[in-house]
KELUMFI-660944 format. One record per residue (C-alpha): residue number from 1; residue in one letter; chain; x, y, z. Coordinates in nm, 3 decimals, decimal comma, padded with zeros to 5 digits. Example, Ala and Ser with C-alpha at 12.3 -4.5 7.8 and 13.67 -1.06 7.14 Angstrom:
// KELUMFI-660944
ATOM  num  residuo  cadena       c1       c2       c3
ATOM    1        a       A   01,230  -00,450   00,780
ATOM    2        s       A   01,367  -00,106   00,714
// end
This chain:
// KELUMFI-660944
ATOM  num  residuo  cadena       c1       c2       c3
ATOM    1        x       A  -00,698   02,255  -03,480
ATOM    2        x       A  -00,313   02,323  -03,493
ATOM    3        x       A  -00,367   02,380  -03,129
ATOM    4        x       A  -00,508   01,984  -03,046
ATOM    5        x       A  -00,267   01,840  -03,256
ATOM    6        x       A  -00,013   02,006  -03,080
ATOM    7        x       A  -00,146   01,892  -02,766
ATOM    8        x       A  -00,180   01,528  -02,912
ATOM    9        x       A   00,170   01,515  -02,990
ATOM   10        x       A   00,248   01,562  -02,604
ATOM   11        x       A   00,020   01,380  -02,515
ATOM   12        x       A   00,174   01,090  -02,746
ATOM   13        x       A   00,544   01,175  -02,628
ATOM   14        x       A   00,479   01,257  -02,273
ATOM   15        x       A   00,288   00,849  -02,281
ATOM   16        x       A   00,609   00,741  -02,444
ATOM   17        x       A   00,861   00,950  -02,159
ATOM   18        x       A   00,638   00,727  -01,892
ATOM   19        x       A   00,656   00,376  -02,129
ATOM   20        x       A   01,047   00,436  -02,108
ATOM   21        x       A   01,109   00,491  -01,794
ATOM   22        x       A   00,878   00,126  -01,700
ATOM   23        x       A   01,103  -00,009  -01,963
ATOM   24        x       A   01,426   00,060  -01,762
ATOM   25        x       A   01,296  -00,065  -01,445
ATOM   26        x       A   01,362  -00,495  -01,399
ATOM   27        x       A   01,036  -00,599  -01,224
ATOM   28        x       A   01,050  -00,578  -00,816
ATOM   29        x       A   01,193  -00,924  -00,606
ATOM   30        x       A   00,994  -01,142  -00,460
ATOM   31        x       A   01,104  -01,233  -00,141
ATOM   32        x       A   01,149  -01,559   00,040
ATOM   33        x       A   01,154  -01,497   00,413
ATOM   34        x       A   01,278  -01,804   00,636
ATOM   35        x       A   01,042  -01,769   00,956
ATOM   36        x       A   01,180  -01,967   01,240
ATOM   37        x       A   00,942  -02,228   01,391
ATOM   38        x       A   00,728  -02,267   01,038
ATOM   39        x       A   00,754  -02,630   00,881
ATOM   40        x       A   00,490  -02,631   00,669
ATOM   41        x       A   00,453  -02,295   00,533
ATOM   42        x       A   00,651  -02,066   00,326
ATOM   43        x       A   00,610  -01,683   00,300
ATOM   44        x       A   00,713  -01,446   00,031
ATOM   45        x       A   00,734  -01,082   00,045
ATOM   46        x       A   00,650  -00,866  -00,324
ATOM   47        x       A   00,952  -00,608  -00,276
ATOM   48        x       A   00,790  -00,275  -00,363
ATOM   49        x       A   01,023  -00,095  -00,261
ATOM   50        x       A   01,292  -00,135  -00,507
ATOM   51        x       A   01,043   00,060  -00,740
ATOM   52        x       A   01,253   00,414  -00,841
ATOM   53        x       A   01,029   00,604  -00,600
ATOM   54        x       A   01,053   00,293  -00,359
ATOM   55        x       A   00,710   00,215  -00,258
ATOM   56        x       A   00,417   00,000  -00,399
ATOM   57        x       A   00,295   00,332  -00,492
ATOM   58        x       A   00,484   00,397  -00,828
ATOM   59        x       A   00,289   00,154  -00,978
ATOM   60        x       A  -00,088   00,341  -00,869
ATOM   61        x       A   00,094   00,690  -01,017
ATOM   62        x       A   00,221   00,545  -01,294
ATOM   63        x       A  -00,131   00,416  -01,346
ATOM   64        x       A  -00,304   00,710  -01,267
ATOM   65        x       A  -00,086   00,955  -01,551
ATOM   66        x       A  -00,144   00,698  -01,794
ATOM   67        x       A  -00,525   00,707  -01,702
ATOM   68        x       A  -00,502   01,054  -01,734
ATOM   69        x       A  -00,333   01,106  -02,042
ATOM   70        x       A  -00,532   00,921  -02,260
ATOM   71        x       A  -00,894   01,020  -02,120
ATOM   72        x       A  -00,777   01,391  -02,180
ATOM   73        x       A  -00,746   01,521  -01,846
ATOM   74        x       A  -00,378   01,590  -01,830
ATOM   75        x       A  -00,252   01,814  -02,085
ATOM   76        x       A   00,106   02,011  -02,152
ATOM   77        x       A   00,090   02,236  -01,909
ATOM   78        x       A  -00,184   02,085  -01,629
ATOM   79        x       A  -00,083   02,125  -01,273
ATOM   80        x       A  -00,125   01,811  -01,071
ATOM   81        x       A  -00,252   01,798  -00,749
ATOM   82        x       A  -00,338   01,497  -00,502
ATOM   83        x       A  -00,454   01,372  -00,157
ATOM   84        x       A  -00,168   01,181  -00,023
ATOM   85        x       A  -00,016   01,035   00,322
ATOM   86        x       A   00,319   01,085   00,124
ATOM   87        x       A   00,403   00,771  -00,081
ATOM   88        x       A   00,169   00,832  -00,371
ATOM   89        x       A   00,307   01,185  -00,361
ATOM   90        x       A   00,635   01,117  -00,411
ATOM   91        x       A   00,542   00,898  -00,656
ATOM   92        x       A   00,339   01,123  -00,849
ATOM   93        x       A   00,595   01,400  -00,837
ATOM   94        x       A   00,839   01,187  -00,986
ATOM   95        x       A   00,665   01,118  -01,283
ATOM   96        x       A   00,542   01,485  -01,281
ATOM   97        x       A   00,871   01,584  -01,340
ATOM   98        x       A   00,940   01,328  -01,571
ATOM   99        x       A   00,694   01,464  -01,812
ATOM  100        x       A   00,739   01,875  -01,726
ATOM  101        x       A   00,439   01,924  -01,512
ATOM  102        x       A   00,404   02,109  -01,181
ATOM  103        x       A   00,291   01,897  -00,871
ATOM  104        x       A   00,128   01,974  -00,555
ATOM  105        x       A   00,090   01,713  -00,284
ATOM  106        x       A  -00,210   01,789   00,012
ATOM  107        x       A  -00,085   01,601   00,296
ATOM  108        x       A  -00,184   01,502   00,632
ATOM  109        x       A  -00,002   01,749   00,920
ATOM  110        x       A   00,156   01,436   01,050
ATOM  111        x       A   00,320   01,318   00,773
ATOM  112        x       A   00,667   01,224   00,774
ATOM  113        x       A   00,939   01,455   00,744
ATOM  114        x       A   01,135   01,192   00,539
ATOM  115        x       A   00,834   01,191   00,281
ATOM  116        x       A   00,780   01,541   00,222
ATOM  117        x       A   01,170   01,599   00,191
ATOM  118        x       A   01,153   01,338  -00,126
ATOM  119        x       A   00,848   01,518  -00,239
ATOM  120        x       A   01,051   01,830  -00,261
ATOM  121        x       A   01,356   01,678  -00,393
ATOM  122        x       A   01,127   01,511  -00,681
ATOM  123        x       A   00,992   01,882  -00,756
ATOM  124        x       A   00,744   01,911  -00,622
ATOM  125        x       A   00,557   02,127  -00,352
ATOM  126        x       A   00,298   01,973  -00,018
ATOM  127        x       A   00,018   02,181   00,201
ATOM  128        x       A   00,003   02,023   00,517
ATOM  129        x       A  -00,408   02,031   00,658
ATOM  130        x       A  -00,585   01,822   00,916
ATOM  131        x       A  -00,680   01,497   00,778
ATOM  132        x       A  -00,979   01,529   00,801
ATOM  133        x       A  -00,966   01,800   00,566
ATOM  134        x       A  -00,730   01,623   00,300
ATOM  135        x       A  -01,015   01,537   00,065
ATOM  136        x       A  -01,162   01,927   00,024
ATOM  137        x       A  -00,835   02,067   00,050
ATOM  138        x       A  -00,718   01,903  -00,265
ATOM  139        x       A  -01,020   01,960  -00,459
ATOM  140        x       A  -01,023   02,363  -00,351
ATOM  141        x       A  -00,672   02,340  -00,431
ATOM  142        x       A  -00,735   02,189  -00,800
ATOM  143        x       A  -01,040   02,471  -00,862
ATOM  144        x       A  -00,804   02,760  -00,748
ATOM  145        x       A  -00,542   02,652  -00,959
ATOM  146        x       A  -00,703   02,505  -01,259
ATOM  147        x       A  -00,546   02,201  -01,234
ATOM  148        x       A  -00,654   01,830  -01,211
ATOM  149        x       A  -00,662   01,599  -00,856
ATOM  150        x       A  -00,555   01,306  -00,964
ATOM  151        x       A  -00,779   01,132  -00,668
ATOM  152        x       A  -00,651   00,809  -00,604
ATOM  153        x       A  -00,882   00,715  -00,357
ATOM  154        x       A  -01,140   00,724  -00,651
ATOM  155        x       A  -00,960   00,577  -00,942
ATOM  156        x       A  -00,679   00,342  -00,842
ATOM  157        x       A  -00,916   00,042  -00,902
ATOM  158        x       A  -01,012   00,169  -01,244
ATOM  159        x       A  -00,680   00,311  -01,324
ATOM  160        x       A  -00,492  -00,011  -01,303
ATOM  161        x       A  -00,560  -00,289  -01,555
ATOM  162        x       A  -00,690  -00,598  -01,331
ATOM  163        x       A  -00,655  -00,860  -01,598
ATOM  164        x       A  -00,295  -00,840  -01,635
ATOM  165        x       A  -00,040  -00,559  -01,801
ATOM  166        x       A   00,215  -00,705  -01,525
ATOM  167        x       A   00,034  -00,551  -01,289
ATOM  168        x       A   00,098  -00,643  -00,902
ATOM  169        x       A  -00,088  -00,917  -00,932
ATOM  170        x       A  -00,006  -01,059  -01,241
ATOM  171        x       A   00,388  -01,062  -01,128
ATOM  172        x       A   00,338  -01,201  -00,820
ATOM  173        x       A   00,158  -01,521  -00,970
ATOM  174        x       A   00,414  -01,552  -01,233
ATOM  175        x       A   00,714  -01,523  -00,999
ATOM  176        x       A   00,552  -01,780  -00,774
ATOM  177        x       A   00,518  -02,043  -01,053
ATOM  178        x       A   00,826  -02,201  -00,960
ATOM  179        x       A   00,797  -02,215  -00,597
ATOM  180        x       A   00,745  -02,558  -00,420
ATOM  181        x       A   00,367  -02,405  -00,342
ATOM  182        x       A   00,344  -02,245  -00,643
ATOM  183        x       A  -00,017  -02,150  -00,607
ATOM  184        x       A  -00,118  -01,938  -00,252
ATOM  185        x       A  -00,320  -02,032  -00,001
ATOM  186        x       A  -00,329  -01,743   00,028
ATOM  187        x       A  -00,259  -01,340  -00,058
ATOM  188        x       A  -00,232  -01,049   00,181
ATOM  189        x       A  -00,225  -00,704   00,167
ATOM  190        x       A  -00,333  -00,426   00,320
ATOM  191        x       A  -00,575  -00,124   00,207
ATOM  192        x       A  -00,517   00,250   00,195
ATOM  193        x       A  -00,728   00,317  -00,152
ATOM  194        x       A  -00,822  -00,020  -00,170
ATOM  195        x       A  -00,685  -00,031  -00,548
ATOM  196        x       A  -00,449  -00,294  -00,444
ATOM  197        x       A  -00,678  -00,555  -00,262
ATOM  198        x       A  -00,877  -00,501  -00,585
ATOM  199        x       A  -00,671  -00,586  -00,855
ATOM  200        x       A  -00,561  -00,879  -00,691
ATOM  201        x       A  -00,877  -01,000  -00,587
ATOM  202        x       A  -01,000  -00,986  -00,919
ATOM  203        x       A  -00,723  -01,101  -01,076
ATOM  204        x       A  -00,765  -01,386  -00,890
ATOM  205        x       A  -01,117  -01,462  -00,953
ATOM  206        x       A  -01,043  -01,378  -01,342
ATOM  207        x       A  -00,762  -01,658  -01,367
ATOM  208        x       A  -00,993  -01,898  -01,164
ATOM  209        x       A  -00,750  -01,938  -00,877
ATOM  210        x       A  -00,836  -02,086  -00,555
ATOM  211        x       A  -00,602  -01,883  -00,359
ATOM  212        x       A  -00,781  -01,646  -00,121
ATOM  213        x       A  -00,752  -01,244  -00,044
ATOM  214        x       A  -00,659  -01,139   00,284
ATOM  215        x       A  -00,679  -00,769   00,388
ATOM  216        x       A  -00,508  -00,633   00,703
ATOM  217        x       A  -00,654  -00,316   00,833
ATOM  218        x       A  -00,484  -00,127   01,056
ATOM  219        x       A  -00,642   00,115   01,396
ATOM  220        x       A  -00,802   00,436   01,297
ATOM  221        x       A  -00,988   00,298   00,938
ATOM  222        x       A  -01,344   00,164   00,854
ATOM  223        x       A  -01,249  -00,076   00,614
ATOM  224        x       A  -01,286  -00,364   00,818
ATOM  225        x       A  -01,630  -00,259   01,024
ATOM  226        x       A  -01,765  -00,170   00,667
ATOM  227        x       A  -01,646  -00,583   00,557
ATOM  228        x       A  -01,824  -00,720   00,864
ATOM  229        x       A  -02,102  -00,516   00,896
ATOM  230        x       A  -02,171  -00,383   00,507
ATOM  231        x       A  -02,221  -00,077   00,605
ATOM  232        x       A  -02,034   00,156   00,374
ATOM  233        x       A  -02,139   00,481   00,480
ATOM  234        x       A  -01,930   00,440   00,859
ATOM  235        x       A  -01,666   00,697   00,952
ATOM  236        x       A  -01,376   00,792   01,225
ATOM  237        x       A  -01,258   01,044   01,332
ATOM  238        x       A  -00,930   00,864   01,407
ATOM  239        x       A  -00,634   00,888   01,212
ATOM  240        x       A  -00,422   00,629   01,138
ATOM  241        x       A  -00,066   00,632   01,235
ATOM  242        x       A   00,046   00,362   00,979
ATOM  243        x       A   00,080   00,594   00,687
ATOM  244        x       A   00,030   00,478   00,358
ATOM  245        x       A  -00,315   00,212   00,452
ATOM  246        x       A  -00,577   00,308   00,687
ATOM  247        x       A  -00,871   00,558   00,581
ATOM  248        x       A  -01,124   00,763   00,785
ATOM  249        x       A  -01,414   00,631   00,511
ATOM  250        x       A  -01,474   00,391   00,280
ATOM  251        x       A  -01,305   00,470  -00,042
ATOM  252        x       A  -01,457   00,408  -00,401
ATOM  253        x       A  -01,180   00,273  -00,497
ATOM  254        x       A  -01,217  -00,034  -00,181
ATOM  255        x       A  -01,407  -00,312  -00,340
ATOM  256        x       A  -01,497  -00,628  -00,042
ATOM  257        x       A  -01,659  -00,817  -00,290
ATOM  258        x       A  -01,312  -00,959  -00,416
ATOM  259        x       A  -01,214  -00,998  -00,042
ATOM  260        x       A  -01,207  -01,295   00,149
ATOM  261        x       A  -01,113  -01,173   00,496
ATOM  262        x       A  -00,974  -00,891   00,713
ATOM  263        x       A  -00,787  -00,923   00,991
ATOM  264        x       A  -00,795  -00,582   01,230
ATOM  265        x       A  -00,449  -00,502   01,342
ATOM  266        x       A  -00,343  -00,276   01,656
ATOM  267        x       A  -00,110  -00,005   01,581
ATOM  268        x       A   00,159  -00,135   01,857
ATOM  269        x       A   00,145  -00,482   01,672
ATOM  270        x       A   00,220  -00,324   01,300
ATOM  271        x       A   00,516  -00,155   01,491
ATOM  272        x       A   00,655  -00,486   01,688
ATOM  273        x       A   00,608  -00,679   01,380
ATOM  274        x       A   00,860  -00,438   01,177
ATOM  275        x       A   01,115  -00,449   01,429
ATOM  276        x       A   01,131  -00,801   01,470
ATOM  277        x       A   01,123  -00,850   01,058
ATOM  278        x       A   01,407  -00,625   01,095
ATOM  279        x       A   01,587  -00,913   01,254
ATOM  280        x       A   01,479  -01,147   00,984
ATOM  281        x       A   01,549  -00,956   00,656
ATOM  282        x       A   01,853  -00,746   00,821
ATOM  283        x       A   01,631  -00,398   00,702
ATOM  284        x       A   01,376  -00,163   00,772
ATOM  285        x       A   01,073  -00,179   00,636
ATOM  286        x       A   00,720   00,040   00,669
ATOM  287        x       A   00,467   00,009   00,953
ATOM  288        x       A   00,223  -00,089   00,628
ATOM  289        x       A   00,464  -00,402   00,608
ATOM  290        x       A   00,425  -00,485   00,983
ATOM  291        x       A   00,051  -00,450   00,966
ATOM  292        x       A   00,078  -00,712   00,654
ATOM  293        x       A   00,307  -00,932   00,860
ATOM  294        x       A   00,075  -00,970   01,184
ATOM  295        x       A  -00,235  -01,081   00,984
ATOM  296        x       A  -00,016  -01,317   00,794
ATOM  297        x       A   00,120  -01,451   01,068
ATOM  298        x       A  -00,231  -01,545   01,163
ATOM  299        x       A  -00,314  -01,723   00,876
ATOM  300        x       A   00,001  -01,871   00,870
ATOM  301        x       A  -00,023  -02,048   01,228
ATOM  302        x       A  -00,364  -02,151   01,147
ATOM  303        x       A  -00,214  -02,324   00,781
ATOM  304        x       A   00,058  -02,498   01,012
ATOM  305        x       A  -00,182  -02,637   01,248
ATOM  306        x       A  -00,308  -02,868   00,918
ATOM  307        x       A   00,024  -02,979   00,886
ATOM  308        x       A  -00,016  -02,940   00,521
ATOM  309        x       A   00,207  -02,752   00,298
ATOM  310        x       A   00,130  -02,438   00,183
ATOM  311        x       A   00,278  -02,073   00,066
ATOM  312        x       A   00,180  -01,727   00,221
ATOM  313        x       A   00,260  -01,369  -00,035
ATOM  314        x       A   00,245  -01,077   00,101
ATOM  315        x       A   00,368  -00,690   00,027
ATOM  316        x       A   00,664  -00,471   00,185
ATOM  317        x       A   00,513  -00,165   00,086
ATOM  318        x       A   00,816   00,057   00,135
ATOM  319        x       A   01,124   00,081   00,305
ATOM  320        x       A   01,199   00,178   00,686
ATOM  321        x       A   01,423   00,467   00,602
ATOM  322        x       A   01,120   00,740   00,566
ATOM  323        x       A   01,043   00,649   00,944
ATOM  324        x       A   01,334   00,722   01,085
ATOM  325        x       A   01,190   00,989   01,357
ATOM  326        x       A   00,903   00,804   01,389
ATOM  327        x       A   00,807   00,399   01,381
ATOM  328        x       A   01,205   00,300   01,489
ATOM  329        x       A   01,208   00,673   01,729
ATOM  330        x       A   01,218   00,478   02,097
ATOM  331        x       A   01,100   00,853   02,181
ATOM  332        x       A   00,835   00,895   01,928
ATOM  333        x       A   00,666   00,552   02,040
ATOM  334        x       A   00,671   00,672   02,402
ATOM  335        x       A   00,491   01,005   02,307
ATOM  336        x       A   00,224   00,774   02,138
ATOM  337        x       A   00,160   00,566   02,402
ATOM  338        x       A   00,252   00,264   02,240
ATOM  339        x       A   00,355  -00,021   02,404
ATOM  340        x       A   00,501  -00,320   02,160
ATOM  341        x       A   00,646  -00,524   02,424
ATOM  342        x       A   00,332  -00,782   02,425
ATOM  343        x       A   00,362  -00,816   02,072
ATOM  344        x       A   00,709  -00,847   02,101
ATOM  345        x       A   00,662  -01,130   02,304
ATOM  346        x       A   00,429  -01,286   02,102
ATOM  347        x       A   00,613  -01,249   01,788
ATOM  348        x       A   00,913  -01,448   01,955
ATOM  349        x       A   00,700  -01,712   02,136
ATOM  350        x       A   00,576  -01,791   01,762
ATOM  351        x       A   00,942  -01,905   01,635
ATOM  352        x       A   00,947  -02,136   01,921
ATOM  353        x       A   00,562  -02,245   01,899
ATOM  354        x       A   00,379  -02,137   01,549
ATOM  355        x       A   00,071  -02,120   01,781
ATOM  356        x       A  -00,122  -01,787   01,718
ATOM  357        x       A  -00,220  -01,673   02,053
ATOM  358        x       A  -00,264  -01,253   02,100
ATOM  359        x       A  -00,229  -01,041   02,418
ATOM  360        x       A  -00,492  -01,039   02,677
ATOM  361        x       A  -00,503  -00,659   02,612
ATOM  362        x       A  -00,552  -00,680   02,243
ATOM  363        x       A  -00,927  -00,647   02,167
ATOM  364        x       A  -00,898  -00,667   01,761
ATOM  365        x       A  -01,074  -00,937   01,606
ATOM  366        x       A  -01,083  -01,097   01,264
ATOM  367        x       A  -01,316  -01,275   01,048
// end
C-alpha cells in the first residue's frame, strides 16, 4: 500500500511538472501570410513551431504523458519508448526528461541528422531500423526493456481532448475570431498519425461549423487511396521523404470520416512550395509545411475564382532548420531525383494569375 501511494504521489507531481511547463508557454502565432496575386482570399499559418520542442508535435507528447499518467501506464521509473520520424521524439524526450524518465526513440534510418542530434541533446537515446520495421522494433524494444511504447500512431486521436482543452483546434478558431473571415472556408493539414486531421475535424463538426477539413497527403502514404477508395487495409512499400506526415498504412489513429477532402501532393512540389514560402515569410520551414501549402493553394485558386471572400488556415509544422542537409541541400535533391523547377514555375505563375494549373508531368489527383 505504502508502495501505490508512493507511486500516486509521482504520479500527482510528475502531472503537475507537465501542467507547469504548458503554463509557461504563451499559445503559438497565428500567421497572416500576404500571397501575391490573391484578392479575395486570406491565408493563415498556426505557428507550431514556436512550441519549446518547435514542432506541432509537443502538443501530441504532451498529450500522450498525460494519457499515460493517469490511465496508469507510466510510472516513476518507466522507460519510454516510441515509433518516431523524429519530431514526436524530440518531443517526447523533452518531457521525458522533464519528469526523470529514460527515453528511447525507434527511428527511421533516414531520419535527419538535425533530429536525432535534439533527441540526444533532450536525453534521450534513437535505434535507427528500416521503416518498415519501425512498428515491431519499438514494441520488441518496449518487451526487452519493460518499458511502455507510447504508440502515437494508435492513440493521438484518443489522447488529445477533441472538444476543446485549447487544443489545436480550439486555438485556431479562437484566434481567427477577429479576422475579416473569421470563420474558414476552409482548414488544412496534413496527416502523419492522423491525430491532427481528427481533432480538428471533429472539433469542427462538435461546434457546428461549416468550415471544411482538408488533408494533404504527401508521395509514399495510403492515406489518400484508403479516402477514395475505403479500403483501409492498403499498404506501400514506399517511404515518404517528407518526414513528420506520410505513413506506409493506415493508422488507427487516421479517422476520414471527419475529412472532407485530400489533395495528393508530389514530393518535388512539398519541396518547391517551401522554398518559395521562404521568400514570403523570410524563413525556413518543414517539407510537412510545403505539402500543406500546395493543397492550399488549390483550394485557394478555386475560392478566388468565386470572387467571394474567404479565409484559408493552415499548419507550419516545424521549422526549416532540422533540414538543413536535406530539403534546402541543392546536392541532396539531386541524389533524389527531384526536380522542383515545374513547381517552381507554377508557384510563381500563381502570384501573377491565381489560376491553379499543375505540370503536365504531375499525375497526382485530388478529390
Amino acid at each position: 500500500m505504502d508502495t501505490q501511494l508512493d507511486n500516486r504521489e509521482w504520479v500527482r507531481q510528475a502531472i503537475c511538472e507537465i501542467e507547469a511547463d504548458y503554463k509557461r508557454s504563451s499559445d503559438t502565432h497565428l500567421l497572416k501570410v500576404a500571397v501575391p496575386g490573391f484578392q479575395y482570399v486570406d491565408l493563415y499559418f498556426k505557428d507550431e513551431s514556436t512550441h519549446p520542442t518547435g514542432s506541432l508535435k509537443h502538443r501530441l507528447a504532451r498529450s500522450l504523458f498525460l494519457y499515460g499518467l493517469c490511465n496508469g501506464s507510466i510510472n516513476e521509473g518507466t522507460t519510454i519508448i516510441e515509433a518516431s520520424s523524429g519530431s514526436t521524439a524530440i518531443s517526447e524526450a523533452y518531457f521525458a526528461k522533464l519528469i526523470g524518465l529514460d527515453f528511447v526513440a525507434v527511428v527511421p534510418e533516414n531520419t535527419a541528422e538535425e533530429k536525432l542530434e535534439k533527441i540526444a541533446f533532450y536525453g534521450g537515446t534513437f535505434h535507427k531500423v528500416p521503416p518498415s520495421d519501425l512498428y515491431r522494433a519499438a514494441e520488441d524494444l518496449a518487451m526487452k526493456l519493460g518499458g511502455v511504447y507510447m504508440d502515437q500512431f494508435t492513440f493521438a486521436e484518443r489522447a488529445t481532448d477533441w472538444r476543446g482543452n485549447n487544443n489545436i483546434a480550439q486555438s485556431i478558431f479562437d484566434q481567427m475570431r477577429y479576422e475579416k473571415n473569421s470563420e474558414p472556408a476552409w482548414v488544412v493539414v496534413s496527416a502523419g498519425t492522423g491525430g491532427t486531421s481528427a481533432t480538428i475535424g471533429r472539433y469542427i463538426r462538435y461546434r457546428g461549423l461549416s468550415t471544411r477539413l482538408c488533408v494533404a497527403d504527401p508521395e509514399g502514404s495510403v492515406f489518400y487511396e484508403a479516402f477514395m477508395h475505403r479500403d483501409y487495409s492498403v499498404t506501400s512499400t514506399k517511404p515518404s521523404i517528407i518526414e513528420g506526415i506520410g505513413r506506409p498504412r493506415v493508422e488507427p489513429s487516421f479517422v476520414p470520416a471527419v475529412i472532407d477532402r485530400m489533395i495528393k501532393v508530389p514530393d518535388a512540389a512539398s519541396l518547391a512550395c517551401i522554398h518559395w514560402l521562404q521568400s514570403l515569410l523570410d524563413r525556413r520551414c518543414g517539407g510537412s509545411t510545403g505539402c500543406n501549402m500546395y493543397a492550399a493553394l488549390e483550394i485557394m485558386c478555386e475560392l478566388e475564382a468565386r470572387k467571394a471572400p474567404a479565409s484559408v488556415v493552415s499548419v507550419l509544422c516545424d521549422g526549416g532548420e532540422r533540414y538543413a542537409n536535406s530539403y534546402y541541400s541543392q546536392r541532396w535533391l539531386r541524389e533524389k531525383g527531384l526536380h522542383l523547377e515545374p513547381y517552381t514555375e507554377q508557384l510563381n505563375t500563381l502570384m501573377e494569375k491565381p489560376v491553379w494549373s499543375r505540370p503536365e508531368t504531375d499525375e497526382a489527383s485530388t478529390n
